[in-house]
C-alpha positions in Angstrom: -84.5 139.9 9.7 -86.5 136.7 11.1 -87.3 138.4 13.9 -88.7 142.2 12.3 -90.6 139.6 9.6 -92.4 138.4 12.8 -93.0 141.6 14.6 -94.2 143.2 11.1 -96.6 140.1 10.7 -97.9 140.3 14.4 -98.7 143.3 14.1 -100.6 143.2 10.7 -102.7 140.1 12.3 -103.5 142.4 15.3 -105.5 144.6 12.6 -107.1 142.1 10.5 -108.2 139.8 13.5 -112.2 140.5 14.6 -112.4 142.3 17.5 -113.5 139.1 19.8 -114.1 140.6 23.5 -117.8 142.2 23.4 -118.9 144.3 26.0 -122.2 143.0 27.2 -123.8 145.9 28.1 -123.6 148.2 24.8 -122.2 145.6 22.5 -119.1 147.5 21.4 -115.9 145.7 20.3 -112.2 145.2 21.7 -109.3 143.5 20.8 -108.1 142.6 23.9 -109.6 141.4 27.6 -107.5 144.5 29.0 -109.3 147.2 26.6 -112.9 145.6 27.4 -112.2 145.8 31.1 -110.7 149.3 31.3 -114.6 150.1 28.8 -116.8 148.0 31.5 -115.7 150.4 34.6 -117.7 153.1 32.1 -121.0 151.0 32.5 -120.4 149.9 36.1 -119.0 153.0 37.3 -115.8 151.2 39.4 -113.0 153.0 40.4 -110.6 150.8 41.8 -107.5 153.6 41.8 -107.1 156.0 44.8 -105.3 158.5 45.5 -103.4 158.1 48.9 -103.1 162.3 49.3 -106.6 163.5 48.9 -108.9 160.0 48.5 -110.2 160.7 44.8 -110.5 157.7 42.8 -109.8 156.8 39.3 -111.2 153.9 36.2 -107.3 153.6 35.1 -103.7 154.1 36.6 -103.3 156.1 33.8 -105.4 159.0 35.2 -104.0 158.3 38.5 -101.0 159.1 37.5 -101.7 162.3 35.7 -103.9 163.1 38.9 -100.8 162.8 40.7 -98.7 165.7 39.1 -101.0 168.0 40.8 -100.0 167.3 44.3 -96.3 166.8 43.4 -96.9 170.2 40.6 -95.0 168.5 37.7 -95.5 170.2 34.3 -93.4 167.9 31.9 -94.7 169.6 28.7 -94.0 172.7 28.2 -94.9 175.2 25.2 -92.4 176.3 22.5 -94.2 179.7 21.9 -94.7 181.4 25.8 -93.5 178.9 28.0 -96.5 177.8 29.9 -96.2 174.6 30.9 -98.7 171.3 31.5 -99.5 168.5 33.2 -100.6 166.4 30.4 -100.2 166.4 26.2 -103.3 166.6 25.5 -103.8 170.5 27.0 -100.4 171.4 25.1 -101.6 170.5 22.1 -105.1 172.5 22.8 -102.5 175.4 24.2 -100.4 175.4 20.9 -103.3 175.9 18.5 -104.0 179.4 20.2 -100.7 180.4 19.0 -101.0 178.8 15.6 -104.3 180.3 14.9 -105.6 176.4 13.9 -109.0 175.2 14.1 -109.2 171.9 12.7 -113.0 170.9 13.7 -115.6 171.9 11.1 -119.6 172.5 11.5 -121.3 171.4 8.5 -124.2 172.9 9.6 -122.5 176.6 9.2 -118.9 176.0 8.6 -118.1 177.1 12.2 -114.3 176.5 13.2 -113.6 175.2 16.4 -110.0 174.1 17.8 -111.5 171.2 19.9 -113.7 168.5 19.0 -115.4 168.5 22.5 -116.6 172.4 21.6 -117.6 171.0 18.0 -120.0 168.5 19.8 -121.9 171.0 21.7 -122.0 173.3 19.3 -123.9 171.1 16.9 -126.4 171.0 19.9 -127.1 174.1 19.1 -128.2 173.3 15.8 -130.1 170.7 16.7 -131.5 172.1 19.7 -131.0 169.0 22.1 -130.4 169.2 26.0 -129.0 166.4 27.0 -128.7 167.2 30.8 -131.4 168.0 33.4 -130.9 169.3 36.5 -132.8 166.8 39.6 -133.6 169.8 41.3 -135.4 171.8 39.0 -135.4 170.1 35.9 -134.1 172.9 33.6 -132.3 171.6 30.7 -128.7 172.1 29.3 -126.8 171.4 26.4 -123.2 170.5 28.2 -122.9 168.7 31.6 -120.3 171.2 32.6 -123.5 173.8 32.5 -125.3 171.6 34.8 -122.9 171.1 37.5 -122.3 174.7 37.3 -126.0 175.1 37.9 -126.5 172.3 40.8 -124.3 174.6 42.5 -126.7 177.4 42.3 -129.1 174.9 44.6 -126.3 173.5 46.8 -124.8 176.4 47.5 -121.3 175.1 47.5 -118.4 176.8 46.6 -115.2 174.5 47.2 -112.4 176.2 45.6 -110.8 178.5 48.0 -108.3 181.2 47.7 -105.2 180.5 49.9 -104.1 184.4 50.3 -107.3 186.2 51.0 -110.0 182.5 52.2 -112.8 183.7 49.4 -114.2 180.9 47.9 -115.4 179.7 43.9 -118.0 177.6 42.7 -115.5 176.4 39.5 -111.6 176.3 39.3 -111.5 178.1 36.6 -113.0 181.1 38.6 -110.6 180.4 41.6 -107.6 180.1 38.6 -108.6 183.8 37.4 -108.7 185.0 40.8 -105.4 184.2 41.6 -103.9 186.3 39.1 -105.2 189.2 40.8 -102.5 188.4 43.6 -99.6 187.2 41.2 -100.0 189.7 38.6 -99.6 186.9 36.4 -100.8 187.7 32.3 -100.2 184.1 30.4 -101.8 185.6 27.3 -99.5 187.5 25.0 -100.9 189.3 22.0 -98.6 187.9 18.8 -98.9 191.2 17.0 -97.9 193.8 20.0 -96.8 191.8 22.7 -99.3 193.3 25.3 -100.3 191.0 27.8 -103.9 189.6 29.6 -105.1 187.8 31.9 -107.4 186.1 30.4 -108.1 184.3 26.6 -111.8 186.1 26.2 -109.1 189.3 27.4 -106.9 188.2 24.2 -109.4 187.4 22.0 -111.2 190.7 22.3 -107.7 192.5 22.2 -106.8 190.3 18.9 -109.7 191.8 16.9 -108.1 194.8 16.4 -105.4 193.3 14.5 -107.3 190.4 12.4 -109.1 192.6 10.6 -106.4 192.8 7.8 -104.7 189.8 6.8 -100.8 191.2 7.3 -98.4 189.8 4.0 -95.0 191.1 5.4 -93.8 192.1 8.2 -93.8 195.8 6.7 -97.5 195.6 6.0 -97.7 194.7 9.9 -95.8 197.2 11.5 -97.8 199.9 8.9 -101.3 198.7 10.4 -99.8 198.9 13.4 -99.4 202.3 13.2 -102.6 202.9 12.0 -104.2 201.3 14.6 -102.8 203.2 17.2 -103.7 206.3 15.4 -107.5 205.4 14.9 -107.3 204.4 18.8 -105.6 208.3 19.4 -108.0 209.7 17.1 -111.4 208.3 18.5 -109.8 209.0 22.1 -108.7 212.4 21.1 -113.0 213.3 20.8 -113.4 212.9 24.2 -111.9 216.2 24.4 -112.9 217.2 21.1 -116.7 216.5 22.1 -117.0 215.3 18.7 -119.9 212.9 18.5 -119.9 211.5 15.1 -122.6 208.5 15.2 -126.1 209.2 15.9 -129.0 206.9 16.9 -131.8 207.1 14.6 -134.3 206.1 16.7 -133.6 209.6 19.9 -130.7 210.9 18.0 -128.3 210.9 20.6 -125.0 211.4 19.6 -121.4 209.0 20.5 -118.1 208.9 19.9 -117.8 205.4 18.9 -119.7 203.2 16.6 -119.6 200.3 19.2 -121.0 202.6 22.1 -123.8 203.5 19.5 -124.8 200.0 18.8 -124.6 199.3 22.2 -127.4 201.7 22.8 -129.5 200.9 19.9 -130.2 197.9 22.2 -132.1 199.6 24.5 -134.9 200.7 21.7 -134.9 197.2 19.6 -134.9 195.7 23.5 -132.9 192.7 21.8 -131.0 191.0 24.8 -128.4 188.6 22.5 -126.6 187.4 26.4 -128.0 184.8 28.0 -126.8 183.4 31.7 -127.2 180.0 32.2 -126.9 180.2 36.1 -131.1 182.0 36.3 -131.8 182.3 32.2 -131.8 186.1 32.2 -131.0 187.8 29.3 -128.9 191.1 29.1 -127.9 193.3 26.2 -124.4 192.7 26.2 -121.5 190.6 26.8 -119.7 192.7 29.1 -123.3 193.1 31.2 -123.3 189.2 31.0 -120.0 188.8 32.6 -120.8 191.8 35.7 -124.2 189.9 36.0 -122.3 186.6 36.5 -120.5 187.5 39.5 -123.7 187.8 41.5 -124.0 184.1 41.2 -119.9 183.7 41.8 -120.2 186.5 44.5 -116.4 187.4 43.1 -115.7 190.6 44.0 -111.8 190.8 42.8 -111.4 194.6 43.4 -110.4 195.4 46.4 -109.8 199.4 47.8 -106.2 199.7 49.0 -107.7 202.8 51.8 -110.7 201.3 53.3 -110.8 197.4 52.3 -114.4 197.4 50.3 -114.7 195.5 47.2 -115.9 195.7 43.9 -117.2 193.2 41.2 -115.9 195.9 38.7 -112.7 197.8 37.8 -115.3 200.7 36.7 -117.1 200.6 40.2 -113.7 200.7 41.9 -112.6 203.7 40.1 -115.8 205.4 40.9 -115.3 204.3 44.4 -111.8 205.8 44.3 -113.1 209.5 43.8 -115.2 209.1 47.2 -111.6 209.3 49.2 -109.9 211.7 46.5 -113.0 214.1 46.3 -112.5 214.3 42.8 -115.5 215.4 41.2 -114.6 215.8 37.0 -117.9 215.6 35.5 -119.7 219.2 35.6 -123.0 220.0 34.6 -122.9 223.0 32.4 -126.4 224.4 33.1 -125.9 224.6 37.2 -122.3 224.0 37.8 -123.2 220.9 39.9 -120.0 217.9 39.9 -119.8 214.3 39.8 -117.3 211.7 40.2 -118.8 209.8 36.9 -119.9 210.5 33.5 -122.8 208.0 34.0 -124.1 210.5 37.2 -123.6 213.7 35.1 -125.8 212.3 31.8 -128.2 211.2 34.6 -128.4 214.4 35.9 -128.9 216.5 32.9 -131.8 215.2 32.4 -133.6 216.7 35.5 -132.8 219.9 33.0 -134.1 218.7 29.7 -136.8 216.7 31.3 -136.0 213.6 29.3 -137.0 210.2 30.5 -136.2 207.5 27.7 -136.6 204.6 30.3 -140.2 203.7 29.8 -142.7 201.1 31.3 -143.9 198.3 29.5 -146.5 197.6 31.7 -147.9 201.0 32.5 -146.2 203.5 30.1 -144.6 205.3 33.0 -140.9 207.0 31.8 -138.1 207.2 34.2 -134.8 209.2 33.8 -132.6 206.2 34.9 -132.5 202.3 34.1 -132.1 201.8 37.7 -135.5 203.8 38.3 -137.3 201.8 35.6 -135.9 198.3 37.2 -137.2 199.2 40.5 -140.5 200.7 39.0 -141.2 196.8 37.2 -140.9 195.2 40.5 -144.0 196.8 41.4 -145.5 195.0 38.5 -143.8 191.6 39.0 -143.5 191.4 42.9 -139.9 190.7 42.9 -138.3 191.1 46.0 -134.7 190.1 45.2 -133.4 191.8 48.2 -133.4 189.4 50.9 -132.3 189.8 54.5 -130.3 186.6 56.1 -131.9 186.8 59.5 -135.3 186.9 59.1 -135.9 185.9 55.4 -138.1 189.2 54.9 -137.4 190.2 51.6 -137.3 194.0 49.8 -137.5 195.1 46.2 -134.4 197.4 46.4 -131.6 197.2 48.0 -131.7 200.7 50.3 -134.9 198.6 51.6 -132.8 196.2 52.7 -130.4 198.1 54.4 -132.9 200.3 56.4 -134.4 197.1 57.3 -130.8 195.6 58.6 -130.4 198.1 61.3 -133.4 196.6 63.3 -131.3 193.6 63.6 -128.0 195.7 63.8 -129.7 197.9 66.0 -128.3 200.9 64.2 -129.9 204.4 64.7 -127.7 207.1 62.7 -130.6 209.8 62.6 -130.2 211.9 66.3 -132.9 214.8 67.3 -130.4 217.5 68.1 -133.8 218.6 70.9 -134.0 215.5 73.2 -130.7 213.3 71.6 -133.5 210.7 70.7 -132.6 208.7 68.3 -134.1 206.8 64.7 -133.2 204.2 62.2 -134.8 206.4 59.3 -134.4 209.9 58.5 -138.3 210.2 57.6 -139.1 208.8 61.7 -136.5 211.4 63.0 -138.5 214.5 60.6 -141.8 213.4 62.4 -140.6 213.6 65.8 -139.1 217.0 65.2 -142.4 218.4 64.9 -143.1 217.4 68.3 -140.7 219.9 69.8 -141.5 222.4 66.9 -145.3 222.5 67.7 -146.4 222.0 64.7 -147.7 218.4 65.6 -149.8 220.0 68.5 -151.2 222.5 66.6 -152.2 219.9 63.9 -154.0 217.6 66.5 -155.7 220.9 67.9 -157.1 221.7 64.3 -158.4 217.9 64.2 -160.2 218.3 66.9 -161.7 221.6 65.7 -162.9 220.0 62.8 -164.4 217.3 64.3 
């Protein structure tokens, strides 16, 4: 009993003592010499703990040690709910609350949930509009430091996260992480209403939607939605075939099958671009256009062709891709009976029928049937050349341009003259030399000199 009565009083001094040890440089408070030290390697930046595999070095042992379970791959805690298992506590916890749905951090600016207090803190920044960070080489501001390393990379050019089964490298782990369930197969996310799996959260989270919509009171109620749900998804699938266009857009009146494709147009008339990237600050009308954009910066191209190797940023452009070896051509124009291996190709097409051109200029008013004709057309405007070769820095405003322009240095010529087996890099150089051995050229010097 004496010796609890002297633990218990111990440790109530240990509270109601001052904190005596001040740290010098910012003035806060510890109760022990141990504490201040471990705080005073924050001011002075010391790192006395190294790792004797790959050199990193650490403030505390602590870290050290955690740092260590990724060379020897221990995971000691593990999750009750899937199984996934982690180096340290701290992620487990953050893990667990995606199955429990929790989100204890609250923004009393607009009553945002988060499940982290780290994403409450920079989400406040929002509010408040403060940026923090500032990149040294250009001196563009963000809100999270992450953001900024991110974008330093963008300058650098480093990438130093590489793929062990195929060598392509990442600028982030997390990007290298995603990658590499492309070669295991591996979907960690499991939906806790149908069990259908992902490889990714933003994957889940989209995926979850469906079901959160209604709040479910038994499991009855649950397996009814269900139902429903997979009868809305067969009944707004079914008008593909059906052609049944039910939502219209007010503003050209064109017709789609879905109210989220609809809005997603709408977009183009309000020219609202909600997406920003915070690699170059361009702004794109959706999130899914975000996420495509982003991989110019990563340069991840996940999609590999299993018949010729080539790959694709895309699962879309690989399935176009895919029709080039099977010759399937499904889309057909009804007014000339022309084909095309995308739905995207045929709308494009049937416009060179009607006439339409709903891509205009801003600058100039000129209209263009395609996106990709008006985003060409603007570089006029702007003098972008985005296209740039890597051997003589001479840049191009598309990327055909480009590609003409490569087999100089390639030294390429796929245009032949079936007269003299002379050959061109351009198909316009190869239809001017033709006239040579068709006359024509002669006769149109002959007139010149006529005339003059």
């Amino acid at each position: 009993m004496q010796t609890t009565a002297t633990t218990f009083n111990s440790h109530n001094k240990s509270f109601s003592e001052n904190k005596l040890h001040v740290c010098k440089h910012c003035g806060k408070s510890f109760r022990t010499k141990c504490h201040l030290r471990r705080h005073t390697r924050v001011h002075t930046g010391e790192k006395p703990y190294v790792c004797d595999l790959c050199g990193k070095c650490f403030a505390s042992s602590g870290n050290l040690r955690i740092h260590m379970r990724i060379h020897t791959g221990m995971k000691p805690y593990t999750c009750k709910f899937c199984g996934m298992r982690f180096t340290i506590n701290n992620n487990l916890k953050r893990h667990i609350l995606t199955h429990t749905g929790e989100k204890p951090f609250t923004c009393k600016h607009c009553e945002k949930c988060f499940r982290q207090g780290g994403n409450l803190k920079r989400h406040i920044l929002s509010h408040t509009g403060e940026k923090p960070f500032t990149c040294k080489h250009c001196g563009k501001y963000f809100t999270k430091n992450d953001s900024l390393k991110k974008h330093i990379l963008n300058h650098t050019g480093e990438k130093p996260y590489a793929c062990t089964q195929c060598d392509k490298c990442f600028k982030m782990s997390s990007q290298l992480k995603y990658h590499l369930r492309i070669h295991t197969g591996m979907k960690p996310y499991v939906c806790q209403y149908c069990e259908k799996c992902f490889t990714s959260t933003g994957g889940l989270k989209k995926h979850t939607r469906i079901h959160t919509k209604w709040k479910f009171k038994t499991t009855h109620e649950k397996n009814l939605m269900l139902a429903i749900c997979v009868e809305n998804f067969l009944w707004e699938h079914m008008r593909i075939h059906t052609g049944m266009k039910p939502y219209t857009c007010k503003f050209c009146e064109k017709s789609f099958t879905s109210n989220g494709h609809l809005k997603r147009h709408i977009l183009i008339h309000t020219g609202e671009k909600p997406f920003t990237c915070e690699h170059c600050g361009k702004c794109l009308a959706s999130n899914w256009s975000l996420k495509r954009h982003i991989r110019i910066h990563t340069g991840e191209k996940a999609h590999a062709c299993e018949q010729c190797g080539k790959c694709f940023a895309g699962s879309n452009d690989l399935k176009s891709h895919l029709q080039i070896h099977t010759g399937n051509k499904s889309y057909r124009c009804k007014t000339c009976g022309k084909r095309f291996t995308t739905s995207g190709c045929l709308s494009t097409h049937i416009r060179i029928h009607t006439g339409e051109k709903p891509f205009t200029c801003k600058c100039c008013g000129k209209c263009f049937a395609a996106s990709g004709g008006l985003k060409r057309h603007i570089r006029i405007h702007t003098g972008e050349k985005p296209y740039a070769c890597e051997q003589c820095e001479k840049c191009f405003g598309t990327s055909s341009g480009l590609k003409v322009h490569m087999r100089i240095h390639d030294g390429i010529k796929p245009f032949t003259c079936e007269h003299c087996k002379k050959c061109f890099t351009q198909m316009g150089n190869l239809k001017r030399h033709t006239l040579i051995h068709s006359g024509i050229q002669k006769n149109l010097m002959a007139v010149n000199i006529n005339v003059q």
